[in-house]
LOROZA-947062 format. One record per atom (N, C-alpha, C): residue number from 1; residue in three letters; atom name; x, y, z. Coordinates in nm, 2 decimals, decimal comma. Atoms other than C-alpha are relative to their C-alpha. Example, Ala and Ser with C-alpha at 12.3 -4.5 7.8 and 13.67 -1.06 7.14 Angstrom:
# LOROZA-947062
> 1/ALA/N/0,09/-0,12/0,00
> 1/ALA/CA/1,23/-0,45/0,78
> 1/ALA/C/0,09/0,12/0,00
> 2/SER/N/-0,09/-0,11/0,00
> 2/SER/CA/1,37/-0,11/0,71
> 2/SER/C/-0,08/0,11/0,08
This chain:
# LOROZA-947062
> 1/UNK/N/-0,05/0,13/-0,03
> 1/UNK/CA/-7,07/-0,78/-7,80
> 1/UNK/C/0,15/0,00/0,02
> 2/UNK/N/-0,15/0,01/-0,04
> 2/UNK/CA/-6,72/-0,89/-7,68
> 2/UNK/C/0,10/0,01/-0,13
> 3/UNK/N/-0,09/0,01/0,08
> 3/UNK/CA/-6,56/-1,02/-7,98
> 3/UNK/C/-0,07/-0,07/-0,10
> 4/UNK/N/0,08/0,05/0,10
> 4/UNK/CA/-6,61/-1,13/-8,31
> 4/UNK/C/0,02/-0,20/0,00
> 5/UNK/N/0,01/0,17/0,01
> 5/UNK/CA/-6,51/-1,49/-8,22
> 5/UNK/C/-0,12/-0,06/0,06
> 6/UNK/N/0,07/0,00/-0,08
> 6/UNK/CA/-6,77/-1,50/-7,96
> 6/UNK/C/-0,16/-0,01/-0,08
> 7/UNK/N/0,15/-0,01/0,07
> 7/UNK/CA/-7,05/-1,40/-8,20
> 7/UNK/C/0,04/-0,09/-0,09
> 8/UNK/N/0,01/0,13/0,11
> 8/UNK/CA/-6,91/-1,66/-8,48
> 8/UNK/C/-0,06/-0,14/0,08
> 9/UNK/N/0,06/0,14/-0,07
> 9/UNK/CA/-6,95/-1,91/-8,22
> 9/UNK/C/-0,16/-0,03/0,06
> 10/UNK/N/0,14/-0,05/-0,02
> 10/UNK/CA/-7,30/-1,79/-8,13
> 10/UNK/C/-0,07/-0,04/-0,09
> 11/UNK/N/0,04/0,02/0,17
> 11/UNK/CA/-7,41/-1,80/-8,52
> 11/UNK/C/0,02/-0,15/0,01
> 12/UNK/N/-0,04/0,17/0,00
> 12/UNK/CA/-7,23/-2,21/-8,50
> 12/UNK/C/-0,09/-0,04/0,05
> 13/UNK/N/0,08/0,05/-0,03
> 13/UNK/CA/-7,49/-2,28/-8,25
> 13/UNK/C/-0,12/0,01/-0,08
> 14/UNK/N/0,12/0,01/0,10
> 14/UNK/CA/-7,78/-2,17/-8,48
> 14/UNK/C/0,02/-0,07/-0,11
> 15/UNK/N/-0,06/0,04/0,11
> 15/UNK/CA/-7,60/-2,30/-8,78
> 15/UNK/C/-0,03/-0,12/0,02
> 16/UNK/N/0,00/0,14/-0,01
> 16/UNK/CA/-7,60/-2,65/-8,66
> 16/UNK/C/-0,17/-0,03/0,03
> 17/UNK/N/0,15/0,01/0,00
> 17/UNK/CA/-7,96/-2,64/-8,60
> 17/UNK/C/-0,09/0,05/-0,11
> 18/UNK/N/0,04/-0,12/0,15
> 18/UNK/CA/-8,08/-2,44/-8,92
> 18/UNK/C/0,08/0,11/-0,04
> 19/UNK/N/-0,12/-0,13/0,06
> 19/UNK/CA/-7,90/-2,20/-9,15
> 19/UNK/C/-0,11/0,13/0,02
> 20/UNK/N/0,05/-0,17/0,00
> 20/UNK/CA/-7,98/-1,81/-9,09
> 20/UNK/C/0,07/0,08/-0,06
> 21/UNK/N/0,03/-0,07/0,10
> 21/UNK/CA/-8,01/-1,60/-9,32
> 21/UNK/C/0,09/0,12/0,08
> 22/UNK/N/-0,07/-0,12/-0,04
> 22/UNK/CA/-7,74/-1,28/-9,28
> 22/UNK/C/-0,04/0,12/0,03
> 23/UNK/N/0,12/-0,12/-0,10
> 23/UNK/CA/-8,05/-1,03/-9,24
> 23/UNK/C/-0,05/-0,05/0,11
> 24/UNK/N/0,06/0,03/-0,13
> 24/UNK/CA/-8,17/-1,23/-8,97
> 24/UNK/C/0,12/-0,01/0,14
> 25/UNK/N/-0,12/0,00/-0,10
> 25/UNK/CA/-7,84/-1,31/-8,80
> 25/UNK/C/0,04/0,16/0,02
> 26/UNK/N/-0,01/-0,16/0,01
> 26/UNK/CA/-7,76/-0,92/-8,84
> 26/UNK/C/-0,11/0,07/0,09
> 27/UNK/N/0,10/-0,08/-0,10
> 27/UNK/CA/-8,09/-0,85/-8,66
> 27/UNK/C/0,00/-0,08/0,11
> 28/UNK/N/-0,07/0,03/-0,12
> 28/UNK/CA/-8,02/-1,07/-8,39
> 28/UNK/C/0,09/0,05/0,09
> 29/UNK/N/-0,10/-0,10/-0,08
> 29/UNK/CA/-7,67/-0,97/-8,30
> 29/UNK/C/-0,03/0,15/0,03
> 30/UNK/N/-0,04/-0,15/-0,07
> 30/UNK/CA/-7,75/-0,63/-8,26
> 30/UNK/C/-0,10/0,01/0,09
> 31/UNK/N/-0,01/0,01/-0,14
> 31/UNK/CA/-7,93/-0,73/-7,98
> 31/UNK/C/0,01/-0,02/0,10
> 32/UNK/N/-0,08/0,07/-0,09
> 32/UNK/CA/-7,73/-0,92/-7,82
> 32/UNK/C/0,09/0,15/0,11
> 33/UNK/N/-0,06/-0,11/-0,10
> 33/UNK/CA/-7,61/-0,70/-7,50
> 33/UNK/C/0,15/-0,08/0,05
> 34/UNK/N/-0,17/0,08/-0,07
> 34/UNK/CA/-7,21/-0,84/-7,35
> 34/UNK/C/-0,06/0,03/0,10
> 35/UNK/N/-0,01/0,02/-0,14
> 35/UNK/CA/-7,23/-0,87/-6,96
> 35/UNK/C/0,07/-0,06/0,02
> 36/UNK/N/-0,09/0,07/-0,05
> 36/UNK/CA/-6,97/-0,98/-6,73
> 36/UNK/C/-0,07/-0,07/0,15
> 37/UNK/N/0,07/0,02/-0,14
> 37/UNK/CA/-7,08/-1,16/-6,41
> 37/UNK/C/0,13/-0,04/0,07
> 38/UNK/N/-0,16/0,05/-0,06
> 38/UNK/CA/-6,83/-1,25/-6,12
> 38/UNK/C/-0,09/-0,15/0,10
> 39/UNK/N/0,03/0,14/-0,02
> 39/UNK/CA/-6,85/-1,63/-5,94
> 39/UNK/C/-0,08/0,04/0,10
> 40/UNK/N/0,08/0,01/-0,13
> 40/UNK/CA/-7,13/-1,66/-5,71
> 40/UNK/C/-0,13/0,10/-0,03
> 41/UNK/N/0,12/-0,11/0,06
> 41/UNK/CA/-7,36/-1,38/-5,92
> 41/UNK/C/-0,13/-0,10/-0,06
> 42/UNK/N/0,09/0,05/0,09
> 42/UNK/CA/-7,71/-1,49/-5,99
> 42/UNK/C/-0,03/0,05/-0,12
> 43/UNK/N/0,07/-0,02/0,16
> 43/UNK/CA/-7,85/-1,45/-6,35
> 43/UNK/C/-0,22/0,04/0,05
> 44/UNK/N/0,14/0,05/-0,01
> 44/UNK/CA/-8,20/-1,55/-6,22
> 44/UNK/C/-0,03/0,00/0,13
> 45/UNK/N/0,00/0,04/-0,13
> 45/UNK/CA/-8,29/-1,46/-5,82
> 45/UNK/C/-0,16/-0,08/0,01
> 46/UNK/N/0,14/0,12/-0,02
> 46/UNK/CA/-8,54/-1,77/-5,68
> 46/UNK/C/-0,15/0,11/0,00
> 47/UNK/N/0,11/-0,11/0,04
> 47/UNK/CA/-8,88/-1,62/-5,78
> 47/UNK/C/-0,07/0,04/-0,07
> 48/UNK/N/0,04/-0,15/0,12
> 48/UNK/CA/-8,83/-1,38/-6,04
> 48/UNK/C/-0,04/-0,08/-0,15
> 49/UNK/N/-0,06/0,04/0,11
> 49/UNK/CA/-8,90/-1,47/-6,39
> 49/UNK/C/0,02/0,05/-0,11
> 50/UNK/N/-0,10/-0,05/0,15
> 50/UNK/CA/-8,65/-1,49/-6,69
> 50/UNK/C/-0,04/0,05/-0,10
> 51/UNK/N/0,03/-0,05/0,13
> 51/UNK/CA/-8,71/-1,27/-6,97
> 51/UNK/C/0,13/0,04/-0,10
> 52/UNK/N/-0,10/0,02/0,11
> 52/UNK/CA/-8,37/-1,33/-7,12
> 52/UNK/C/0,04/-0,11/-0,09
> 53/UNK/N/-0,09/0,07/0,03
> 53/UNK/CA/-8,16/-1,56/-7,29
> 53/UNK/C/0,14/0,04/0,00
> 54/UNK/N/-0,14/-0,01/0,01
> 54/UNK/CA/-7,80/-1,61/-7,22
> 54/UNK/C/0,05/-0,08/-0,10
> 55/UNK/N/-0,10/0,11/0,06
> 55/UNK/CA/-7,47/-1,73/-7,38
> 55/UNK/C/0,09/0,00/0,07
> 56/UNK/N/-0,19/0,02/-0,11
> 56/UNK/CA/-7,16/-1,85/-7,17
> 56/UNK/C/0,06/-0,01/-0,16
> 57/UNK/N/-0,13/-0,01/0,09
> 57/UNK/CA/-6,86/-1,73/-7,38
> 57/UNK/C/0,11/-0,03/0,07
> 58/UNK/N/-0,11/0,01/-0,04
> 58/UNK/CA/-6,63/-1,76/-7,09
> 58/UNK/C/-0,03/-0,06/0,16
> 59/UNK/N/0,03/0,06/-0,14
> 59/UNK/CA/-6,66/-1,97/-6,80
> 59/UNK/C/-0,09/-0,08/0,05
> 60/UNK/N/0,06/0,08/-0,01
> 60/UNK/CA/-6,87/-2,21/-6,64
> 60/UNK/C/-0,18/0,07/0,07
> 61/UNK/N/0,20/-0,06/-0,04
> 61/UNK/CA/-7,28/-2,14/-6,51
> 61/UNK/C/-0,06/-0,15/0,05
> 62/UNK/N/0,10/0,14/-0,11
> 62/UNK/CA/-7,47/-2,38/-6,27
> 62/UNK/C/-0,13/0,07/0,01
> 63/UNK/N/0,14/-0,07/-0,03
> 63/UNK/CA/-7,84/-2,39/-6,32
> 63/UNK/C/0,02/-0,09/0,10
> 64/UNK/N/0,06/0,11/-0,09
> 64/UNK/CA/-8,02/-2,56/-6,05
> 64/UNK/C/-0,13/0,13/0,06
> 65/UNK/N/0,19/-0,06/-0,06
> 65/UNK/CA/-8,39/-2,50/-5,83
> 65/UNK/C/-0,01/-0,02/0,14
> 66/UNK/N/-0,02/0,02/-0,11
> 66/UNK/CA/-8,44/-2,47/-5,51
> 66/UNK/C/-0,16/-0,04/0,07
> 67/UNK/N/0,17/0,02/-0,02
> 67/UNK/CA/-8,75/-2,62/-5,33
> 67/UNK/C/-0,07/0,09/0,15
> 68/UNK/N/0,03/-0,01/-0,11
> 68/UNK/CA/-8,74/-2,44/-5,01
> 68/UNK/C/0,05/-0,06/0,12
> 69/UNK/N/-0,06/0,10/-0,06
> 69/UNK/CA/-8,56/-2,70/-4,87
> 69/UNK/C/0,18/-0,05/-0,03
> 70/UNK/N/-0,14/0,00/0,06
> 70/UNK/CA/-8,27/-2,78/-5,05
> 70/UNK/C/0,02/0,06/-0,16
> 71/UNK/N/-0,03/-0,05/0,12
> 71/UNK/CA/-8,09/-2,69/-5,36
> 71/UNK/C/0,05/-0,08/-0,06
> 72/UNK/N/-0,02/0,06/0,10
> 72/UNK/CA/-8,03/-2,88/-5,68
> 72/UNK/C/0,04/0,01/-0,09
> 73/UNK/N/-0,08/-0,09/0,15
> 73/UNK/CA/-7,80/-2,82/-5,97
> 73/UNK/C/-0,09/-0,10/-0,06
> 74/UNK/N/0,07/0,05/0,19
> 74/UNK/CA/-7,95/-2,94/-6,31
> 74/UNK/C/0,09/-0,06/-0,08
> 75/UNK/N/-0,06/0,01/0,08
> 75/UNK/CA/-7,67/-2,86/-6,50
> 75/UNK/C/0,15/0,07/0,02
> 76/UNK/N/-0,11/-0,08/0,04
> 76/UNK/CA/-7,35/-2,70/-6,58
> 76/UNK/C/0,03/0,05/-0,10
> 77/UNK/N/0,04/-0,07/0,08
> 77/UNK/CA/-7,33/-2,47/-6,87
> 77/UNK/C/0,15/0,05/-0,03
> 78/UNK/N/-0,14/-0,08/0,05
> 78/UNK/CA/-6,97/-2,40/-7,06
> 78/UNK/C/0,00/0,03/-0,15
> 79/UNK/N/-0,04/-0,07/0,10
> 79/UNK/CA/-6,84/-2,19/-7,35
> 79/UNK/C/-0,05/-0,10/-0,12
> 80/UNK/N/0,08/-0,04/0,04
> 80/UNK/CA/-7,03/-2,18/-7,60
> 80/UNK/C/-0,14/-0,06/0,03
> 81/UNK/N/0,10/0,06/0,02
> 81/UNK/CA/-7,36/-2,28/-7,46
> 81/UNK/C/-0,17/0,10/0,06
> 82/UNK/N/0,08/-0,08/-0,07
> 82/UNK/CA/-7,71/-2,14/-7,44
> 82/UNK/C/-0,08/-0,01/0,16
> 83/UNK/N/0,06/0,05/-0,10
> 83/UNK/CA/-7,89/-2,07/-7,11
> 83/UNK/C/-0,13/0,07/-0,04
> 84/UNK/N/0,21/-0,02/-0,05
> 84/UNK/CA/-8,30/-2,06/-7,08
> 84/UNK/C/-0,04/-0,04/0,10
> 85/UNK/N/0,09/0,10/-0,14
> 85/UNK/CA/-8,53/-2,12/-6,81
> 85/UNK/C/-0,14/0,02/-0,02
């Protein structure tokens, strides 16, 4: 992982939804992987499906769906927030 601020703020989102336990947070982060993406990188190509979860620690993230026709944002996704699909 990047930095230890990065994972406290990781832990804050669990935290505020139920407390975790230091063996379980401990088994989590270690497998948490860091990735960098650059603007305009998909996460997810139209398709495929997601077998991750992300976290934005630095920068913004556009979901959206596309129907074949047009494309749709959803959302926008900034520091510290999770992504699922």
């Amino acid at each position: 992982m990047k930095s230890d601020k990065s994972l406290n703020q990781i832990r804050a989102l669990f935290e505020a939804i139920s407390t975790i336990s230091d063996a379980d947070w401990n088994f989590f982060k270690d497998h948490l992987q860091y990735d960098e993406y650059n603007k305009g990188d998909l996460l997810t190509s139209i398709g495929e499906i997601e077998n991750y979860m992300y976290f934005v620690v630095k920068g913004i993230v556009r979901t959206f769906y596309y129907n074949s026709i047009q494309e749709y944002t959803l959302d926008f996704r900034l520091p510290v927030s999770p992504i699922v699909s």
